[in-house]
PQR file of N, CA, C, O and H, with PARSE charges and radii, in Angstrom:
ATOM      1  N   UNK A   1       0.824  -1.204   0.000 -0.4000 1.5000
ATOM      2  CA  UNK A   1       0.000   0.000   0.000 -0.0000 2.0000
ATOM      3  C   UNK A   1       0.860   1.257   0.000  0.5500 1.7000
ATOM      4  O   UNK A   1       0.377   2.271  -0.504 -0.5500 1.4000
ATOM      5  N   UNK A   2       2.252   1.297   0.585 -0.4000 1.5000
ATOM      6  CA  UNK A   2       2.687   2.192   0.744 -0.0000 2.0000
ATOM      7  C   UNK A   2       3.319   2.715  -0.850  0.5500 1.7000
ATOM      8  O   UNK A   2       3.675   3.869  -1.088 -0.5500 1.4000
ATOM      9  H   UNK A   2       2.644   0.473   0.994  0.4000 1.0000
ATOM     10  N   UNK A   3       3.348   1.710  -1.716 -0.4000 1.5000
ATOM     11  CA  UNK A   3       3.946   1.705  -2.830 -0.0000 2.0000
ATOM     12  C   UNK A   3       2.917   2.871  -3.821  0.5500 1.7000
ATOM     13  O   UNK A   3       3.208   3.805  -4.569 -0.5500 1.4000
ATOM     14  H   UNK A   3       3.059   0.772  -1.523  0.4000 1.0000
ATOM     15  N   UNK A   4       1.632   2.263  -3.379 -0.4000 1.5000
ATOM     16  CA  UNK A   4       0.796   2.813  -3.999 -0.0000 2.0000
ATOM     17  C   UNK A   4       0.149   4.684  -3.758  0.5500 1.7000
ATOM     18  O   UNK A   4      -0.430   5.431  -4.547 -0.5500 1.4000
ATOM     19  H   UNK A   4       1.396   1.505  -2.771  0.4000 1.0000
ATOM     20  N   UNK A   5       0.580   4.872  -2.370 -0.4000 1.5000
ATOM     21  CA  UNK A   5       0.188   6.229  -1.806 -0.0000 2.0000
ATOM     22  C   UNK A   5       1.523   6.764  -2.002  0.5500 1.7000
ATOM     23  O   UNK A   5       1.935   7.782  -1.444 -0.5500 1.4000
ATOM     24  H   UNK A   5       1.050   4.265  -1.730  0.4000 1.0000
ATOM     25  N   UNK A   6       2.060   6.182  -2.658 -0.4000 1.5000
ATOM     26  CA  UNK A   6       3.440   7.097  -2.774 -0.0000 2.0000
ATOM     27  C   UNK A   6       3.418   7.386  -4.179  0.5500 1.7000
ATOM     28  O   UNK A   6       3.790   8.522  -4.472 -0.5500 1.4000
ATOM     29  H   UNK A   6       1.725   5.356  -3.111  0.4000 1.0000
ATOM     30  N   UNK A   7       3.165   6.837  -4.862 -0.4000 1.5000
ATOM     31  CA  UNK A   7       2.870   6.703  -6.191 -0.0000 2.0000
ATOM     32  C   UNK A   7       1.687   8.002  -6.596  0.5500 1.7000
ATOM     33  O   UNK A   7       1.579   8.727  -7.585 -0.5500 1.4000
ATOM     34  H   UNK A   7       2.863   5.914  -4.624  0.4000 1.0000
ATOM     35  N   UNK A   8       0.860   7.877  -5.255 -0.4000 1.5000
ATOM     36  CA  UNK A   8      -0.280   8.995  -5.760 -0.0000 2.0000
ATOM     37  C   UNK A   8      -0.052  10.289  -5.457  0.5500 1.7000
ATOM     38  O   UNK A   8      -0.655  11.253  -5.929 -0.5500 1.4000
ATOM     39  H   UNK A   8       0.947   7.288  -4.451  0.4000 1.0000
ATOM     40  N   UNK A   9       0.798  10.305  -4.689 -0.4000 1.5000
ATOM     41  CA  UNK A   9       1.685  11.514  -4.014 -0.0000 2.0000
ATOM     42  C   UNK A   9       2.170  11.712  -4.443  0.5500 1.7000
ATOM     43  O   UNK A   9       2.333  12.903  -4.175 -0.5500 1.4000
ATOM     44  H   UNK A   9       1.288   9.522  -4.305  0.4000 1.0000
ATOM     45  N   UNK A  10       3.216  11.291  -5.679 -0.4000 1.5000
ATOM     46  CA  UNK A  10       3.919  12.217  -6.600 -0.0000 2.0000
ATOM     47  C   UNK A  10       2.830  12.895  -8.373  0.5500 1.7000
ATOM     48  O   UNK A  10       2.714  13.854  -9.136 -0.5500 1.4000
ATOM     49  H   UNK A  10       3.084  10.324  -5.896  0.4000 1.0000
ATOM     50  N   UNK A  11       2.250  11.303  -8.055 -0.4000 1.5000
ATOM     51  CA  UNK A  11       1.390  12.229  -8.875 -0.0000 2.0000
ATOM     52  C   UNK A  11       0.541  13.672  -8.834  0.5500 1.7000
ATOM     53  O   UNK A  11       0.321  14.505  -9.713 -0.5500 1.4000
ATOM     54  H   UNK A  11       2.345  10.524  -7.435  0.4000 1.0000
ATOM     55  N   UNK A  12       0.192  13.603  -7.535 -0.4000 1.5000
ATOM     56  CA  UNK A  12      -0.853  14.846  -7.124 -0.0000 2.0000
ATOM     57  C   UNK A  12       0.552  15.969  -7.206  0.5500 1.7000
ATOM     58  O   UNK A  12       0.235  17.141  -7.409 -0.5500 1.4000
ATOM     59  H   UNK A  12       0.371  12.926  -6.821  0.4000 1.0000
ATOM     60  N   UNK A  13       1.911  15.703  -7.076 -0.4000 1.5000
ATOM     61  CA  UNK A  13       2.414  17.129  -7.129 -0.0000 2.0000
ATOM     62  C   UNK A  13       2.586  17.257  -8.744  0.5500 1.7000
ATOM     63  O   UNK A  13       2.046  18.237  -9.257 -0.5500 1.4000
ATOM     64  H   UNK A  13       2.168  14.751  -6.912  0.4000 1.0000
ATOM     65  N   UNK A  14       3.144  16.545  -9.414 -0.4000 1.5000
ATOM     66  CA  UNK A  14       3.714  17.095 -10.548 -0.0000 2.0000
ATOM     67  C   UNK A  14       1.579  16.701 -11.120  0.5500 1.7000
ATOM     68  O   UNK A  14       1.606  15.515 -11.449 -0.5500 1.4000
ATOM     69  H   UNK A  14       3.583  15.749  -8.997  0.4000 1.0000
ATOM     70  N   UNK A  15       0.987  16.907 -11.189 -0.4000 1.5000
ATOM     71  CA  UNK A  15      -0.369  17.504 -11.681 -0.0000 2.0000
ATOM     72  C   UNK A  15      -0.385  18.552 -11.069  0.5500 1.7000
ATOM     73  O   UNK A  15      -0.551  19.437 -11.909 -0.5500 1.4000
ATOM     74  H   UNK A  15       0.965  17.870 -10.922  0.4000 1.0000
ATOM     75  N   UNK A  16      -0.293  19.070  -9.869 -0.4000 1.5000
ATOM     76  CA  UNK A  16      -0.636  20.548  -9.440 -0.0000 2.0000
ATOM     77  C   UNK A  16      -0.258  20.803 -10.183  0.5500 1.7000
ATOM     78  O   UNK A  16      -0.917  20.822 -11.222 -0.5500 1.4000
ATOM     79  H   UNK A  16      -0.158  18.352  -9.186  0.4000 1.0000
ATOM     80  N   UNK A  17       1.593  21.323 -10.146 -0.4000 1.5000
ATOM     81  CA  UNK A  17       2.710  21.676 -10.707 -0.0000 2.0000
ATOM     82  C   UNK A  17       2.398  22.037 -12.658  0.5500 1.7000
ATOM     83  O   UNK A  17       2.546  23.096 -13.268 -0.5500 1.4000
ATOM     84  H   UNK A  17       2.129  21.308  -9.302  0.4000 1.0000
ATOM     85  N   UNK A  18       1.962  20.745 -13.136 -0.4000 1.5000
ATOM     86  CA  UNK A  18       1.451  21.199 -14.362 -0.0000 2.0000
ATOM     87  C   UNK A  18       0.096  21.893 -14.590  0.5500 1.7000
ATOM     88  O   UNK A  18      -0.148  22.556 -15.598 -0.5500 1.4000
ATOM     89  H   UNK A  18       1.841  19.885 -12.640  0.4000 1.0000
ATOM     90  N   UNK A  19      -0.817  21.679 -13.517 -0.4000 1.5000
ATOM     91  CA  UNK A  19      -1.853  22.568 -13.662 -0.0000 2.0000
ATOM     92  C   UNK A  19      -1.857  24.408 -13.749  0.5500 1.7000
ATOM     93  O   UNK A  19      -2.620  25.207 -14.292 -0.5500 1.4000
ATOM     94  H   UNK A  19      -0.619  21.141 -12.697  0.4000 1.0000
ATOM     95  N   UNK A  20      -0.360  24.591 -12.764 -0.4000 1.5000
ATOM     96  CA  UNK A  20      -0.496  26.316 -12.430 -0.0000 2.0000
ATOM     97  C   UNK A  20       0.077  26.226 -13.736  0.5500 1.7000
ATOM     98  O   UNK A  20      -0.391  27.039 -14.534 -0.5500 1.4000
ATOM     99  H   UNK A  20       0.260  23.942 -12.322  0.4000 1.0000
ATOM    100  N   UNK A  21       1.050  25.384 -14.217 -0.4000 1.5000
ATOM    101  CA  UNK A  21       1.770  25.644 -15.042 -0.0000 2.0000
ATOM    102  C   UNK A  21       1.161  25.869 -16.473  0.5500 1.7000
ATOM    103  O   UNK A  21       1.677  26.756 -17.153 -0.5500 1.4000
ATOM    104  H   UNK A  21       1.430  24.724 -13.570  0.4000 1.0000
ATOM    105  N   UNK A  22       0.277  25.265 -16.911 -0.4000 1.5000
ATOM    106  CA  UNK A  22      -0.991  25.155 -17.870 -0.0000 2.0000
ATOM    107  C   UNK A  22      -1.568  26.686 -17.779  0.5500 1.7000
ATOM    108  O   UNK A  22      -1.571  27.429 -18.760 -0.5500 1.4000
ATOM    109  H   UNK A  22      -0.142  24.545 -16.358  0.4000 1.0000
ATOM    110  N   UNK A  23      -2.213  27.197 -16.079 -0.4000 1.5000
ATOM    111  CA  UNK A  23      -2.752  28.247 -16.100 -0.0000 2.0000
ATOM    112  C   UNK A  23      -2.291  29.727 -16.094  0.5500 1.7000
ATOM    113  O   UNK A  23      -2.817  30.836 -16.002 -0.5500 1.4000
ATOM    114  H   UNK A  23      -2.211  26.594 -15.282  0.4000 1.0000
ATOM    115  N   UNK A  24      -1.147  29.242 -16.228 -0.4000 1.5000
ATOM    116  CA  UNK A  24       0.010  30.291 -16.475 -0.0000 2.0000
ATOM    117  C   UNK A  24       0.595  31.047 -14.573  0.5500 1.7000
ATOM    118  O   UNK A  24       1.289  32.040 -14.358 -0.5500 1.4000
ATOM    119  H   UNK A  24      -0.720  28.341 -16.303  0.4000 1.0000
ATOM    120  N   UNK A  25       0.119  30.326 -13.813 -0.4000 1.5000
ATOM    121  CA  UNK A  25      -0.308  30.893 -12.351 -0.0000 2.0000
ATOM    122  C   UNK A  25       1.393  30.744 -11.858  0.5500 1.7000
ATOM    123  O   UNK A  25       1.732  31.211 -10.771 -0.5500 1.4000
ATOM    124  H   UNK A  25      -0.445  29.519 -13.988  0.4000 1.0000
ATOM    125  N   UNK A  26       2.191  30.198 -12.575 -0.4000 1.5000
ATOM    126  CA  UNK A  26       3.313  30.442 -11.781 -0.0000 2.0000
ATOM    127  C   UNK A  26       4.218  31.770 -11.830  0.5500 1.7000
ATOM    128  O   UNK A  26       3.939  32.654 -12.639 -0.5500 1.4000
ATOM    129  H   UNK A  26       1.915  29.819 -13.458  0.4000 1.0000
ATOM    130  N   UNK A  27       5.254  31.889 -10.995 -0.4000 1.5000
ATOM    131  CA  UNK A  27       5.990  32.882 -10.930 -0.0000 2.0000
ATOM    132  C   UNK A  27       6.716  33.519 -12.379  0.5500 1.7000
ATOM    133  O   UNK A  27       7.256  32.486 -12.775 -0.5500 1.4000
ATOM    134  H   UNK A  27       5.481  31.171 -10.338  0.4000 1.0000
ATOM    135  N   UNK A  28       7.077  34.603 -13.445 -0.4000 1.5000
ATOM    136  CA  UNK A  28       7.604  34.059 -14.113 -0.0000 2.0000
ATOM    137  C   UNK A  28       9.071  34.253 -13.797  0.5500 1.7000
ATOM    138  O   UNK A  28       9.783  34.002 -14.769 -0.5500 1.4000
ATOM    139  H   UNK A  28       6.639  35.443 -13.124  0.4000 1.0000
ATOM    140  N   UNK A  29       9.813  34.684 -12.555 -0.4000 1.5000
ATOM    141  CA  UNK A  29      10.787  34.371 -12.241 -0.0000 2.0000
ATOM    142  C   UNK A  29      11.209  32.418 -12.602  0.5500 1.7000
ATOM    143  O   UNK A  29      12.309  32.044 -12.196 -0.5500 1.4000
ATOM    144  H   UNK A  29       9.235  34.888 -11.766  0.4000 1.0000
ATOM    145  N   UNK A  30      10.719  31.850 -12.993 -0.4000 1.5000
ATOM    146  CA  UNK A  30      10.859  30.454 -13.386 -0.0000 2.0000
ATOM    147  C   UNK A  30      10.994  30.363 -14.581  0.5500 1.7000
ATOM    148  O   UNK A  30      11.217  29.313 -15.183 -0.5500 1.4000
ATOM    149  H   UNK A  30       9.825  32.154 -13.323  0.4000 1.0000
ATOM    150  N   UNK A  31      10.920  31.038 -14.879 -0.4000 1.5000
ATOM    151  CA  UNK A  31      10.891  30.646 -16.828 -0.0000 2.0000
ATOM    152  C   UNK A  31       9.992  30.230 -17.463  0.5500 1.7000
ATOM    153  O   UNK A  31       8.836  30.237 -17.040 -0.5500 1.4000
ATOM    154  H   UNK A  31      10.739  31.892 -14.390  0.4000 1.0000
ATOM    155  N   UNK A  32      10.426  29.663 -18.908 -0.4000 1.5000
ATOM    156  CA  UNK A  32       9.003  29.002 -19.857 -0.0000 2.0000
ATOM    157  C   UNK A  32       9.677  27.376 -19.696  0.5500 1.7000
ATOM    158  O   UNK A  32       9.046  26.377 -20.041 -0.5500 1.4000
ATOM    159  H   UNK A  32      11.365  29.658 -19.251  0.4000 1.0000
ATOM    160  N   UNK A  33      11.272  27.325 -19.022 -0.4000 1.5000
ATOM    161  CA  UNK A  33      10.950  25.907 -19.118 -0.0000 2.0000
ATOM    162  C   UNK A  33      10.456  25.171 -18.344  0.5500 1.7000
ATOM    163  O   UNK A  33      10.561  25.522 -17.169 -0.5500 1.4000
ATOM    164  H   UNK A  33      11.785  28.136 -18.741  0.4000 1.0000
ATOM    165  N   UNK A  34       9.708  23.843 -18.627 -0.4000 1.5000
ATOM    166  CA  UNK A  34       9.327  23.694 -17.253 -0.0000 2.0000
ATOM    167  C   UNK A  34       9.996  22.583 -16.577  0.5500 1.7000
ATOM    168  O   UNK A  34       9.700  22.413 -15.395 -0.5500 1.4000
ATOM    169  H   UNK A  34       9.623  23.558 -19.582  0.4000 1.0000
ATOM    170  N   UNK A  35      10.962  21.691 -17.193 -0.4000 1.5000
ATOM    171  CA  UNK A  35      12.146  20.899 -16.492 -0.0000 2.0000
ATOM    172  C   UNK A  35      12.428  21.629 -15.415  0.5500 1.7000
ATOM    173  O   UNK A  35      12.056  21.587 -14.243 -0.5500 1.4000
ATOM    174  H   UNK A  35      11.203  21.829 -18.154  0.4000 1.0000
ATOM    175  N   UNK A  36      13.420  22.555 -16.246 -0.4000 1.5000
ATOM    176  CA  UNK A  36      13.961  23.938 -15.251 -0.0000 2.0000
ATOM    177  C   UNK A  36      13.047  24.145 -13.972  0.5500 1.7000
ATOM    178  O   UNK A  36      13.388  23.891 -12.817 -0.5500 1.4000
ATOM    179  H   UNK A  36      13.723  22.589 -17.199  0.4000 1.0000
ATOM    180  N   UNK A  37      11.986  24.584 -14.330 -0.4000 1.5000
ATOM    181  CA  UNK A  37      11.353  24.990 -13.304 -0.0000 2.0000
ATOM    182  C   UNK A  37      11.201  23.752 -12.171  0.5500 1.7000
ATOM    183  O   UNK A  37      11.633  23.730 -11.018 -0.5500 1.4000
ATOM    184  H   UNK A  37      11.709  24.790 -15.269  0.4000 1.0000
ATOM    185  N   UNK A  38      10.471  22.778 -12.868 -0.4000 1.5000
ATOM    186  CA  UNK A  38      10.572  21.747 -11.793 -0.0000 2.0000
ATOM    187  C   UNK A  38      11.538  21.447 -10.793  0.5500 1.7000
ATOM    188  O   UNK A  38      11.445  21.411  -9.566 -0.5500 1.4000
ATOM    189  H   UNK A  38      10.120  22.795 -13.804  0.4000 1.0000
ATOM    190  N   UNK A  39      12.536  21.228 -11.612 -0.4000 1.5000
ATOM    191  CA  UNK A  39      13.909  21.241 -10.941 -0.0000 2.0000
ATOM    192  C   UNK A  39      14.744  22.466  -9.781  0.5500 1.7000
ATOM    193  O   UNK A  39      15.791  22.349  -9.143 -0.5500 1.4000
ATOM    194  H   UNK A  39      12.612  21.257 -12.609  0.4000 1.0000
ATOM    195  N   UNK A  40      13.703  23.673  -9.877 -0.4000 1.5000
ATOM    196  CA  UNK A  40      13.737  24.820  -9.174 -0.0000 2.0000
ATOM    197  C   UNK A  40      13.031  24.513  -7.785  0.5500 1.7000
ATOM    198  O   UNK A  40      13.431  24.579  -6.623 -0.5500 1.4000
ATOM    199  H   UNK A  40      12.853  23.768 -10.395  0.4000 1.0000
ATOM    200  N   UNK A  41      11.962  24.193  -8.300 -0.4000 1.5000
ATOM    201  CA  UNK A  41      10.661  23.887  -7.162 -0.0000 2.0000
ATOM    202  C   UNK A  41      10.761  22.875  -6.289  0.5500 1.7000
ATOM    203  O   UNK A  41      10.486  22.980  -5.094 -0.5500 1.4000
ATOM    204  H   UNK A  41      11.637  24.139  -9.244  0.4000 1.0000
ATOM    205  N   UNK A  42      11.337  21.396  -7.095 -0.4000 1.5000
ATOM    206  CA  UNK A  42      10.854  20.192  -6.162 -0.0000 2.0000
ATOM    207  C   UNK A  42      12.116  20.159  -4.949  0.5500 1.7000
ATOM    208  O   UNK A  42      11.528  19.902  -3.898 -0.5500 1.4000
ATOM    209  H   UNK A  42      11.560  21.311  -8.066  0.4000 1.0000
ATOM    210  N   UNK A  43      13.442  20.297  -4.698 -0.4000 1.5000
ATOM    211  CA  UNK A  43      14.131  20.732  -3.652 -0.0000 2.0000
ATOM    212  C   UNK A  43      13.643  21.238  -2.450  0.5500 1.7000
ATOM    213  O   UNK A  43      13.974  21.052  -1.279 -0.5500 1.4000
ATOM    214  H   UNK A  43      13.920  20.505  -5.551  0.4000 1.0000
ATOM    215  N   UNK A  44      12.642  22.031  -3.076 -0.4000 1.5000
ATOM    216  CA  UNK A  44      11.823  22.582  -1.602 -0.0000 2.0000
ATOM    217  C   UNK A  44      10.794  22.055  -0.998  0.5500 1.7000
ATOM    218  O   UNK A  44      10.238  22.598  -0.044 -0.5500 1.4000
ATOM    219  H   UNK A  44      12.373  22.182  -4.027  0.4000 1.0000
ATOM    220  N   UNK A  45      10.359  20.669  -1.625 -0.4000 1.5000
ATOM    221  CA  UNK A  45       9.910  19.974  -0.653 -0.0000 2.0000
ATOM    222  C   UNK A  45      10.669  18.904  -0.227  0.5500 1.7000
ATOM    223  O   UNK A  45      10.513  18.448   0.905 -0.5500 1.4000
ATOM    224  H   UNK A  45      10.811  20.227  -2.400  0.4000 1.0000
ATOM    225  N   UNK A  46      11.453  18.462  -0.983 -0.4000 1.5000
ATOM    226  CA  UNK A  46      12.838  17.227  -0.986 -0.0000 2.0000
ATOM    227  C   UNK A  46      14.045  17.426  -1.472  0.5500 1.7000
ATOM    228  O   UNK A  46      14.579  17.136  -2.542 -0.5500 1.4000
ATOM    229  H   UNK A  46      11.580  18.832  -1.903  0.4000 1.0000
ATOM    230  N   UNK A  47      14.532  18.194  -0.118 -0.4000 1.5000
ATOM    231  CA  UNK A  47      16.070  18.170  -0.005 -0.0000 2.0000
ATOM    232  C   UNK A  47      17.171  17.148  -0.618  0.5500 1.7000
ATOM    233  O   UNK A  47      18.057  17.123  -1.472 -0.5500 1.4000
ATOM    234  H   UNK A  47      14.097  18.429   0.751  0.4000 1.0000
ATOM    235  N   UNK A  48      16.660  16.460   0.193 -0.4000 1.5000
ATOM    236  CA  UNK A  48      17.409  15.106  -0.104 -0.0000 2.0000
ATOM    237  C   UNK A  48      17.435  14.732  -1.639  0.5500 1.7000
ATOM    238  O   UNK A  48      18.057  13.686  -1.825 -0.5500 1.4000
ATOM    239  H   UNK A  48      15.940  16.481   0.887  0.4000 1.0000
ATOM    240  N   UNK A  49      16.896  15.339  -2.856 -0.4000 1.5000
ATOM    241  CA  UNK A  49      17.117  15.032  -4.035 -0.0000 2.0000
ATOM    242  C   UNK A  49      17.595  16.042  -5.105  0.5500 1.7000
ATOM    243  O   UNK A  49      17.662  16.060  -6.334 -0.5500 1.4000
ATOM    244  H   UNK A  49      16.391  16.189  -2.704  0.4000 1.0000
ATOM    245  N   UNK A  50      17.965  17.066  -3.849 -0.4000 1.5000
ATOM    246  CA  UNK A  50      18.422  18.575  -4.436 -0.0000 2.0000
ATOM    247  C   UNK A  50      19.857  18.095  -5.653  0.5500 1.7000
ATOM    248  O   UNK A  50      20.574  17.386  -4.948 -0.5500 1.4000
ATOM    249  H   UNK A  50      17.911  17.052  -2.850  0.4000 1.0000
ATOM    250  N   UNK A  51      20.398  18.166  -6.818 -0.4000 1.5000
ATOM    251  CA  UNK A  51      21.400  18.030  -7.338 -0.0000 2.0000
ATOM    252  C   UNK A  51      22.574  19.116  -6.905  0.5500 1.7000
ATOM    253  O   UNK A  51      23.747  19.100  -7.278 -0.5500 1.4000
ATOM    254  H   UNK A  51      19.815  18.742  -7.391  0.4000 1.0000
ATOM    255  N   UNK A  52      22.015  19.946  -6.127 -0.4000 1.5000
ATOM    256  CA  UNK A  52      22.699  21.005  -5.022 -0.0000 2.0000
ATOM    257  C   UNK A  52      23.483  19.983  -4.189  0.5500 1.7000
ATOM    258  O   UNK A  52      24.672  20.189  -3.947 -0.5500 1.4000
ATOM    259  H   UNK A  52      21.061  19.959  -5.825  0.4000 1.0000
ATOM    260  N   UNK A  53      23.046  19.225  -3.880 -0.4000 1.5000
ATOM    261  CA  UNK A  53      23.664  18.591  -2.813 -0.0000 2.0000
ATOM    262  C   UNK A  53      24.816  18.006  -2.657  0.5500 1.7000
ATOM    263  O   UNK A  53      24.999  17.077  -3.444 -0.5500 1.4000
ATOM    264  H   UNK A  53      22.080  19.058  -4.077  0.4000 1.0000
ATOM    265  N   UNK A  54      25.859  18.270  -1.749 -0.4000 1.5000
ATOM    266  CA  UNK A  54      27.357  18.006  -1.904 -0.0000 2.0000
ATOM    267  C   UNK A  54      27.590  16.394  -2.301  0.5500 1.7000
ATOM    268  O   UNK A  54      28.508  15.962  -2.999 -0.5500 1.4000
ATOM    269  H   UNK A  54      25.710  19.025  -1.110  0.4000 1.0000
ATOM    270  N   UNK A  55      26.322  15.478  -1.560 -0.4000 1.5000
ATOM    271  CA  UNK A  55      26.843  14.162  -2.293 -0.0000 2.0000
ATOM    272  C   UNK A  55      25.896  13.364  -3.021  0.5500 1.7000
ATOM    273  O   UNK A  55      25.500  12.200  -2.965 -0.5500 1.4000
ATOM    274  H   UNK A  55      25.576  15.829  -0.993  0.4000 1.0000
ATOM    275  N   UNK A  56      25.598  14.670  -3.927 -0.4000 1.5000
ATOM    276  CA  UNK A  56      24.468  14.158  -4.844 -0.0000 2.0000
ATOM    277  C   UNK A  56      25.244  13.406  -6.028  0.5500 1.7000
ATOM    278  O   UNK A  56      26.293  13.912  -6.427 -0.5500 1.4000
ATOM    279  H   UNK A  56      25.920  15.615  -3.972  0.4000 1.0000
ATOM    280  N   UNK A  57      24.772  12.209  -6.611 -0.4000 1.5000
ATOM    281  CA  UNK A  57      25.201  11.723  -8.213 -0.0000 2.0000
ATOM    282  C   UNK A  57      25.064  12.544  -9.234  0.5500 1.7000
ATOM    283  O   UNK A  57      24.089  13.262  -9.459 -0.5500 1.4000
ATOM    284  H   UNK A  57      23.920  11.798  -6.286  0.4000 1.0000
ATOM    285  N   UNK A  58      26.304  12.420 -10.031 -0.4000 1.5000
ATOM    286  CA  UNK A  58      26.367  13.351 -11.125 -0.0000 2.0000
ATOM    287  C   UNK A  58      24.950  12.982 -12.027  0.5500 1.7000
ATOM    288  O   UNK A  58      24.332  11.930 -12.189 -0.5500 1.4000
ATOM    289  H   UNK A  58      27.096  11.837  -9.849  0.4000 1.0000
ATOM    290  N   UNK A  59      24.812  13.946 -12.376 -0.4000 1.5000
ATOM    291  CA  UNK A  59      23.122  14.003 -13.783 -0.0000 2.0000
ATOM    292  C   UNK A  59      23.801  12.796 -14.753  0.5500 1.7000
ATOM    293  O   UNK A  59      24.971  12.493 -14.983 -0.5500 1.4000
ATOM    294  H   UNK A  59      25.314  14.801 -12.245  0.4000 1.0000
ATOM    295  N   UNK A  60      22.555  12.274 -15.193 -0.4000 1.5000
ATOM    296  CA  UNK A  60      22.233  11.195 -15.776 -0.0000 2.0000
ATOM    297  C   UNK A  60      22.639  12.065 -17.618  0.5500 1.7000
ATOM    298  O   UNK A  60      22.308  13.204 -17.945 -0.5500 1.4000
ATOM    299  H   UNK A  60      21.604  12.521 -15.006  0.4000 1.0000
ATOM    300  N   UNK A  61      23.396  11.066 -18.458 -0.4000 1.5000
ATOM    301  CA  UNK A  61      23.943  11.601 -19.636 -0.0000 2.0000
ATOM    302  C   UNK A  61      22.412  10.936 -20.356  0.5500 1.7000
ATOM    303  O   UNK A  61      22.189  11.067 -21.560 -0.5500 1.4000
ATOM    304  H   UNK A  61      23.666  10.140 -18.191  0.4000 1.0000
TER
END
């Protein structure tokens, strides 16, 4: 079960996330991209996957 509420939990963010994004409701300090942006935003709820992070894995080629 936990597999599954976790599963719905990322869904419900990246749908918000594309919803403001659709309604144009985000900052435009973010840009038009929306990788970028994502990649701006989701850190601030999960640190722990920041690519900021001193012992984060290098980005995927």
């Amino acid at each position: 079960m936990r597999r599954r509420s976790t599963a719905i939990a990322a869904w419900s963010i990246v749908h918000g996330f594309a919803t403001l994004r659709s309604a144009g409701a985000l900052p435009p300090e973010l840009g038009t991209d929306p990788a970028a942006a994502a990649r701006t935003v989701l850190p601030e709820l999960f640190p722990e996957a920041s690519p900021n992070r001193p012992d984060a894995p290098p980005p995927a080629r």
